[in-house]
N, C-alpha and C positions, 0 to 999 in steps of 0.2 A: 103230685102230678095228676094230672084232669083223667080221667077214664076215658075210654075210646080214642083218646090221640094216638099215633105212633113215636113211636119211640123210635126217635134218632140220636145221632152221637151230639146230634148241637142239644138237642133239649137233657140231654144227659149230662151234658158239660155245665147248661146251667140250673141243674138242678145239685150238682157236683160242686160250681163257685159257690150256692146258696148255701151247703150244708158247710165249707171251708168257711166263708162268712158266720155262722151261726159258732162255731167253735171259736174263731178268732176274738168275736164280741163275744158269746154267751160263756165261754171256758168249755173245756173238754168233758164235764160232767157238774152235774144242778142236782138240787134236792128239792122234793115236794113234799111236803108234811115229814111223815116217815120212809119217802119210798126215794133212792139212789137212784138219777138217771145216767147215760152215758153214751156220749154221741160218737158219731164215727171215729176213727183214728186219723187225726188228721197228716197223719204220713200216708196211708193209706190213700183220703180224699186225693191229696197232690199230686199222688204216683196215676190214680184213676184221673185227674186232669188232662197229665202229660200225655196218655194214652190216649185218651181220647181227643185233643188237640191234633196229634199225628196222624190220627183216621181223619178226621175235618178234612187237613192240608190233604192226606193221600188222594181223598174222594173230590176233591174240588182241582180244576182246570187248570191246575199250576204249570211253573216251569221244571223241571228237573229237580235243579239245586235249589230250594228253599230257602229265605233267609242269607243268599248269596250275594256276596257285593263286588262289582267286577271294577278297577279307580284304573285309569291310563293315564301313565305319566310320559308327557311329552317335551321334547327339549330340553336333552342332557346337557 
């Protein structure tokens, strides 16, 4: 992440898909020479996705019910 930016829930989300992406392609842990690395927990990443997805939708101009589908059936 750049220095001096803010840090919002959108730039944390996609800094959040980029580290899920890095697990999904790179595996959950790499080696370099002699030395073990090991990236986030990608149950972890996902659960910090869904969170922060839900702050998005909370903070942004929606309607009530989110993801809400209303179908009228007419003429029984």
């Amino acid at each position: 992440m750049e220095q001096g930016k803010e840090i919002t829930a959108e730039s944390m989300l996609k800094e959040v898909n980029n580290a899920i992406f890095n697990v999904l392609v790179g595996g959950q842990s790499y080696k370099i020479g002699s030395r073990q690395l090991t990236r986030a927990d990608l149950s972890m990443l996902r659960e910090m996705k869904k969170e922060l997805e839900a702050q998005i939708n909370a903070e942004s101009e929606s309607c009530l019910l989110d993801d809400t589908y209303v179908a009228f059936f007419d003429g029984r």
